[in-house]
N, C-alpha and C positions, 0 to 999 in steps of 0.2 A: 450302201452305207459305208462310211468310211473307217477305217478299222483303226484301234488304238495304236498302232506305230505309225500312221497315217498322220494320226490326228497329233500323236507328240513332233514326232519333225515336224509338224505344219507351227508348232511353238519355239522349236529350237532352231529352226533355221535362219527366223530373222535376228535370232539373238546371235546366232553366228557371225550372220552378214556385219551386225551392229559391233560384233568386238573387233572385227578382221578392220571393217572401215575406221575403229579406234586407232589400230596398233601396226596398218601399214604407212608410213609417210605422204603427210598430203602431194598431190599434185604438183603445189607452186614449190614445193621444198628443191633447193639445190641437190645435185641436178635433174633439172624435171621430168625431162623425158626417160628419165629408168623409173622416176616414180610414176609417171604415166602408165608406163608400160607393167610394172609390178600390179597397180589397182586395175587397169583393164582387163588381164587374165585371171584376175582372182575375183574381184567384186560382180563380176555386171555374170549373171549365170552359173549354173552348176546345180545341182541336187545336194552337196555338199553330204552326202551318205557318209564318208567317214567320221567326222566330226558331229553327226548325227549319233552313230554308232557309239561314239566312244563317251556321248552325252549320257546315253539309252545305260551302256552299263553301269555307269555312276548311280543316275537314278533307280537302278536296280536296290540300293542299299541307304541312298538315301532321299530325301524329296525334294530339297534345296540344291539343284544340279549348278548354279552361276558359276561358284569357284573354279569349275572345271573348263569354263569356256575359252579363258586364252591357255590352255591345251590346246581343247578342241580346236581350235582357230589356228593355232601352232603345226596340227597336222595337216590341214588343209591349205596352210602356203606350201607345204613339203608336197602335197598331192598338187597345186598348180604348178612349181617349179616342174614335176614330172612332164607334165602335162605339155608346157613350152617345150621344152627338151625335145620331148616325144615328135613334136610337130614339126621341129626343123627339116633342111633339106638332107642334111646328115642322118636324120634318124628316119620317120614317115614320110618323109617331105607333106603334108597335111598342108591344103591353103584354107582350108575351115574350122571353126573350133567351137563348138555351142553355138552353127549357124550364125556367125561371125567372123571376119578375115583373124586366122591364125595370130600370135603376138610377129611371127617373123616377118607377115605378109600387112600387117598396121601398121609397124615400127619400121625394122629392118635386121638382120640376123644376127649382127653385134649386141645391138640393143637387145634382142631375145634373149641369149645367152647370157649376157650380164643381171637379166632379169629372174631370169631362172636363176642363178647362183646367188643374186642378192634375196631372192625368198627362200630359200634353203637357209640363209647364214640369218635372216629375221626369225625364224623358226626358233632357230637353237637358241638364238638371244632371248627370244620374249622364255622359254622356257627356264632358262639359266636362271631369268630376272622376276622369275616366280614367288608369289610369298606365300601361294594358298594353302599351299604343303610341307611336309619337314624335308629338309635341305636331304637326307639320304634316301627319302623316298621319290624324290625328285629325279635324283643322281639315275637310280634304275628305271625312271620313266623315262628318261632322257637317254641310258645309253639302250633299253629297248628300240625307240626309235632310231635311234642313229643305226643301228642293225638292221631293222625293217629297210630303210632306205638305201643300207650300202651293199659294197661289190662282195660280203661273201655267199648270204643268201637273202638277200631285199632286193629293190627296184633295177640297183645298177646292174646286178649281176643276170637277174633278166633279162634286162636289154641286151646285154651283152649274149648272152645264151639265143637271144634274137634275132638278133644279128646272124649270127654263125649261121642257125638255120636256114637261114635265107640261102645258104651257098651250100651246105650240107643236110638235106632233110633231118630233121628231127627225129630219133625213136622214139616212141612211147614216154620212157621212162623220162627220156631227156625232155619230154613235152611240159608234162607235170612238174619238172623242175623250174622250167622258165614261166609258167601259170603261176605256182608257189610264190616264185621270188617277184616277180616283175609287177603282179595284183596281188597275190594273198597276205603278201607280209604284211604291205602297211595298212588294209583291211584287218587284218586278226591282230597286230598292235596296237588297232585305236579302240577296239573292246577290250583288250585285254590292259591297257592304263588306265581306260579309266574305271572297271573295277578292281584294279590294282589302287588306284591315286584312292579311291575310297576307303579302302582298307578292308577289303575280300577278304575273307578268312585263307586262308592255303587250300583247303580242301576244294573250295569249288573255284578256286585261280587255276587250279589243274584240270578242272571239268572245262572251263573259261577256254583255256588254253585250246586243249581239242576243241571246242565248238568253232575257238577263231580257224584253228588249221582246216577243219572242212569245208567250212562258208568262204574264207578265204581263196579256196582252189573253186569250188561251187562257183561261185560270182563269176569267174574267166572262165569256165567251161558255157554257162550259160548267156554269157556275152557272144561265146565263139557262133552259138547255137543263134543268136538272136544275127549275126552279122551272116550269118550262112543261110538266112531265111530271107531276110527284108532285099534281097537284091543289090545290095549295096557297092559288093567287092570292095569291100572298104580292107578286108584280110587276103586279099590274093595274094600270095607267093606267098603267105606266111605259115607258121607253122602253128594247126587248129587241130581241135579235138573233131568236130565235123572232119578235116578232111586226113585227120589217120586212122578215127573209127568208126567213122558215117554218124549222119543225123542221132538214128534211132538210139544205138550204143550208147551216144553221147549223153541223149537225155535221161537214159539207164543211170550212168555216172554220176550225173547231176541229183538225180532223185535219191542215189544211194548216200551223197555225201550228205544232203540233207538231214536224211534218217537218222544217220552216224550223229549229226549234229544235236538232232533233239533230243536222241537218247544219251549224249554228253549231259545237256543240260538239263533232267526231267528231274532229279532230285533236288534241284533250286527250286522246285512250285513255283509259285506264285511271283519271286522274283525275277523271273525269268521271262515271263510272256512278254517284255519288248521283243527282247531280243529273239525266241522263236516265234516271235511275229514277223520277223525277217526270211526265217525260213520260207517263210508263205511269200514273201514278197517276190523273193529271189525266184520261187518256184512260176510266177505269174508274172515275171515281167516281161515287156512288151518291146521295154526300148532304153 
C-alpha cells in the first residue's frame, strides 16, 4: 500500500516538473544549446525530493501548497546546477547521470559549466521575482539558500572538504562536516522555507530546524550505506561513513539521527506526519 508521503510526491512532482518546464528557457531561445543543456539535466528525471520536501512542509500549515512551487522549483535548479558540477571531470568525473550521458558527456564541458552557473543565477532570479510572499520574508528565504549552497557551510564547502579528503583521509569529525554541508544543507533548507514561507510559528521553526539538521546528515550517511552495499564503487577513494565506521556502526548512526529527528518533531501531531513519514522512507531506502 502506498503510504501518504508516497502518494503526495506522486501529486507534487508533476506539478514541479510543470513549473520548472514554465520558468527554464525554451530550447529554440538564443542561445540554444546552454538552453538545451540547462532543460536536459533538470527536466527529463530525478526524484526531485527536495522540492518535494519543502512542498510537504508548507502543506504542513496549510492545504493550498501552489504558491510555493516556483520556490520549490528554484531549489531544484540549485540542486541540478550541483549535480552538473559534481559530474564534471574536475569534480567525479561521472559519464552517467539518471542513466543518461552526464550534461559534460551530451554537450561538452564548457557548455556544462556554463549550465550549471546559468541555473544557480535562474534560481536566485525566479526567487528575487517572487510575489507570493512579503518582500522580507522572501529576503530570509533567499539568503537561507544562498547559505545552504555556499562556501561557508552549504554545497560548495563540501566539496571542497571533498576534495581534500581524497588526498588526506578524513577524521570523523571532518566526515560529518562534509555530509552536513555538501547534502544536508540544501535538504534541511528546503523544509525549513517552506515552513518558514508559511509562516511557522518560531516555536516549531526551531523543532523544524533540528528535524532538518538530522535528516539532513541521515540522508548522506544512508546514501553512503546504500553505495557501499549495491556493488557499485561508485564512492571509492572517498571519504564514507561505511568506510571509517564499518557497515553496521553506520546504520546505528542513521537510525539514531532519525530518532533524534522524530522526537524534534512529535509535538507538531498531526502536522507533522509528511514529514516523519520521511523518516520511514529514509530508513527503507533501496536506491
Amino acid at each position: 500500500m502506498k503510504s501518504e508521503l508516497s502518494a503526495f510526491f506522486d501529486r507534487v512532482r508533476p506539478a514541479v516538473d510543470a513549473t520548472l518546464n514554465q520558468l527554464l528557457p525554451p530550447e529554440t531561445a538564443s542561445p540554444e544549446r546552454i538552453h538545451q543543456a540547462m532543460r536536459y539535466s533538470t527536466l527529463d528525471g530525478g526524484k526531485r525530493i527536495r522540492p518535494c520536501l519543502c512542498v510537504a512542509a508548507f502543506a504542513a500549515y496549510k492545504d493550498d501548497w501552489k504558491p510555493v512551487l516556483r520556490v520549490a522549483s528554484a531549489i531544484e535548479m540549485i540542486h541540478s546546477y550541483s549535480l552538473i558540477h559534481d559530474d564534471l571531470p574536475a569534480m567525479d568525473d561521472d559519464d552517467l547521470r539518471r542513466g543518461k550521458p552526464s550534461c559534460h558527456k551530451q554537450f561538452d564541458e564548457a557548455i556544462a559549466i556554463l549550465a550549471g552557473d546559468a541555473l544557480l543565477t535562474l534560481a536566485f532570479e525566479v526567487l528575487a521575482g517572487s510575489k507570493d510572499f512579503p518582500a522580507e520574508r522572501m529576503l530570509r528565504a533567499i539568503s537561507t539558500l544562498g547559505g545552504a549552497a555556499g562556501s561557508r557551510d552549504g554545497m560548495i564547502a563540501g566539496q571542497v572538504l571533498d576534495i581534500e579528503a581524497e588526498v588526506t583521509p578524513a577524521t570523523e569529525k571532518q566526515l560529518e562536516s562534509i555530509h552536513r554541508s555538501k547534502t544536508g544543507a540544501l535538504i534541511g533548507a528546503s523544509v525549513w522555507i517552506g515552513a518558514y514561507l508559511v509562516g511557522a510559528p518560531d516555536s516549531d521553526l526551531e523543532r523544524i530546524r533540528t528535524f532538518c539538521d538530522r535528516i539532513g546528515l541521515a540522508f548522506q550517511v544512508i546514501d553512503d550505506i546504500l553505495d557501499a552495499t549495491d556493488g557499485s564503487n561508485r564512492d571509492e577513494g572517498k571519504a564514507t561513513y561505511p568506510g571509517i565506521h564499518g557497515l553496521e556502526k553506520s546504520r546505528d548512526i542513521a537510525h539514531h539521527l532519525m530518532e533524534d529527528a522524530r522526537e524534534a518533531l512529535s509535538p507538531l501531531g498531526h502536522r507533522a506526519r509528511l514529514l516523519l513519514d520521511f523518516c520511514d522512507y529514509l530508513e527503507t531506502r533501496s536506491y
